[in-house]
TORZARO-189990 format. One record per residue (C-alpha): x negated, y, z; residue in three letters. Coordinates in steps of 0.5 Angstrom, whole numbers, plus 2048, in hexadecimal, padded with zeros to 3 digits. Example, Ala and Ser with C-alpha at 12.3 -4.5 7.8 and 13.67 -1.06 7.14 Angstrom:
REM residues 2
7E77F7810ALA7E57FE80ESER
//
This chain:
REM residues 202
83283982CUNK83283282CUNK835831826UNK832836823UNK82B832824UNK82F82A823UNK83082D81CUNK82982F81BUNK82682981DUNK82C826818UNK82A82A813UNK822828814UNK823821815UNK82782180DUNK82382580BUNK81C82180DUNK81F81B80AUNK82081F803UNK819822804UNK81681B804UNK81A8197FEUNK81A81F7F9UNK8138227FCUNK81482A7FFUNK81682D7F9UNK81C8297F8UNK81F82B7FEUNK8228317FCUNK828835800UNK82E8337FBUNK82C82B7FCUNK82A82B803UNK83182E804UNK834828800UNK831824805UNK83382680CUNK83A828809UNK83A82E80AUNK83A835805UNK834838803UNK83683E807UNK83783A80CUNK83083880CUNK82D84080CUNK82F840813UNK82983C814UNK82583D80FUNK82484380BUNK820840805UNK81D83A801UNK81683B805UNK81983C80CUNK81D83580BUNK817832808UNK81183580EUNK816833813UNK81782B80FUNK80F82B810UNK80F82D818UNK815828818UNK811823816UNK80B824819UNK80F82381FUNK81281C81CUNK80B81A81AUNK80881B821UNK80E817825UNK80C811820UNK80481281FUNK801817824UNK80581582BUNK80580E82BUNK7FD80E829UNK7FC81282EUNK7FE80C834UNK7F7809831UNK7F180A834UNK7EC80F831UNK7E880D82CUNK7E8808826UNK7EF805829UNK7F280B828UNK7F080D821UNK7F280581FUNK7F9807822UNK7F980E81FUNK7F780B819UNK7FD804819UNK80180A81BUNK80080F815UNK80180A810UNK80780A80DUNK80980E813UNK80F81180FUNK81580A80DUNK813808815UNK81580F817UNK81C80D814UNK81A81280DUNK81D80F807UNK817812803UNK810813804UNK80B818808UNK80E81F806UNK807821808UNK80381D804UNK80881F7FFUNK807827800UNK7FF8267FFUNK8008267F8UNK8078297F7UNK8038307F9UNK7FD82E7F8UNK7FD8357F3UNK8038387F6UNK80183E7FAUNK805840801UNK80883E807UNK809837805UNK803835803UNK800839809UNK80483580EUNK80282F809UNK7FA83180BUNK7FC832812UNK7FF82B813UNK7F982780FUNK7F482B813UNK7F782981AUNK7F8822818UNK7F1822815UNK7EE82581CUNK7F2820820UNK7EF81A81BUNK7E881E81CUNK7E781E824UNK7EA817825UNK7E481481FUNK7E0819824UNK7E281682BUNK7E080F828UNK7DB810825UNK7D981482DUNK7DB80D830UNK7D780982BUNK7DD806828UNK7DA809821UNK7D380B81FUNK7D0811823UNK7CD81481DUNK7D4813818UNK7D6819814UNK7DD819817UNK7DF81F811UNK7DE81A80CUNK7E1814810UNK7E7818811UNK7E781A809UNK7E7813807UNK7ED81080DUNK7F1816809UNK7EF814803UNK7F280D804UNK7F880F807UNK7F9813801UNK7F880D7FCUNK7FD808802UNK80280F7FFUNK80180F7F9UNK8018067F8UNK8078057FEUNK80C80B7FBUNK80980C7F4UNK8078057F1UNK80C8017F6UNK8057FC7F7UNK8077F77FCUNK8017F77FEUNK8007FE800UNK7FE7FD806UNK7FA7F7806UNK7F67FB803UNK7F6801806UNK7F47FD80CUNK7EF7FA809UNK7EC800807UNK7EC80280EUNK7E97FD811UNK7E47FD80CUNK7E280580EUNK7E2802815UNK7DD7FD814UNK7D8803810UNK7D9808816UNK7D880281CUNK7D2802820UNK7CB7FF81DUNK7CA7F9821UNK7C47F9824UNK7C07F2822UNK7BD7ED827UNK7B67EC828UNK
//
């Protein structure tokens, strides 16, 4: 059993790698094969199709991405030191990982985007639940102050979203040194817009 399990996560970590350079589609069972030294008949012990490989992938990375994003930003303390944390995490979260490519996530969003079945299913699952965490943790700041108590915490999120796609696209894509200068910037720029109204002094 236990090295029926080792070969498992062997498969999952080559084939993580694989998906985070050539995205969820060019993992197929013939190349993943090739890549952990095995035959592809081989491999069916393990998985039984294309899409099985590839939902396990996503959960696979979903467990990568929490013990480097999510577990160490939990150590902060609720609030605006929290989403700061989650948020230096989360950028380009993926070579810090050890992946020699990027986000497999970010890049399934538009592989799938008008792909229906369980992948995308999986894919809109995942989005959901990173986007709720993202959610309370704007919303605990806003709670203890940090943020303004009034601030539209669904538009927040949608544009933080939107910079880490821009970081994606400029730091994978573009090769932009200053990916994440940039992003930084832009996110300390949304900080400022969602911060407390100071009160003047009479």
């Amino acid at each position: 059993m236990g090295n029926l399990a080792s070969t498992r996560e062997r498969i999952l970590e080559q084939g993580l790698a694989l998906m985070s350079q050539a995205g969820l589609e060019g993992v197929t069972l013939g190349v993943l094969a090739d890549q952990v030294g095995m035959s592809k008949s081989g491999l069916f012990a393990h998985f039984r199709s294309k899409k099985e490989v590839q939902i396990r992938l996503l959960e696979h990375t979903a467990v990568v991405g929490a013990a480097h994003i999510i577990e160490p930003s939990m150590k902060e303390p609720a609030g605006l030191l929290r989403l700061k944390a989650l948020v230096q995490n989360w950028f380009g979260w993926a070579p810090r990982a050890g992946l020699p490519g990027g986000c497999p996530v970010a890049a399934g969003l538009f592989e799938f985007d008008d792909v229906e079945g369980p992948v995308r299913d999986k894919i809109l699952e995942m989005e959901a639940q990173w986007r709720g965490l993202l959610m309370q943790t704007v919303a605990d700041a806003c709670s203890q102050g940090h943020l303004r108590s009034n601030l539209d915490v669904a538009q927040f999120v949608w544009e933080l979203c939107g910079i880490y796609l821009s970081h994606h696209a400029a730091q994978r894509f573009l090769k932009s040194p200053d990916a994440d200068r940039r992003a930084q910037t832009a996110f300390a720029a949304l900080l400022e817009r969602a911060a407390p109204v100071k009160r003047k002094k009479k």
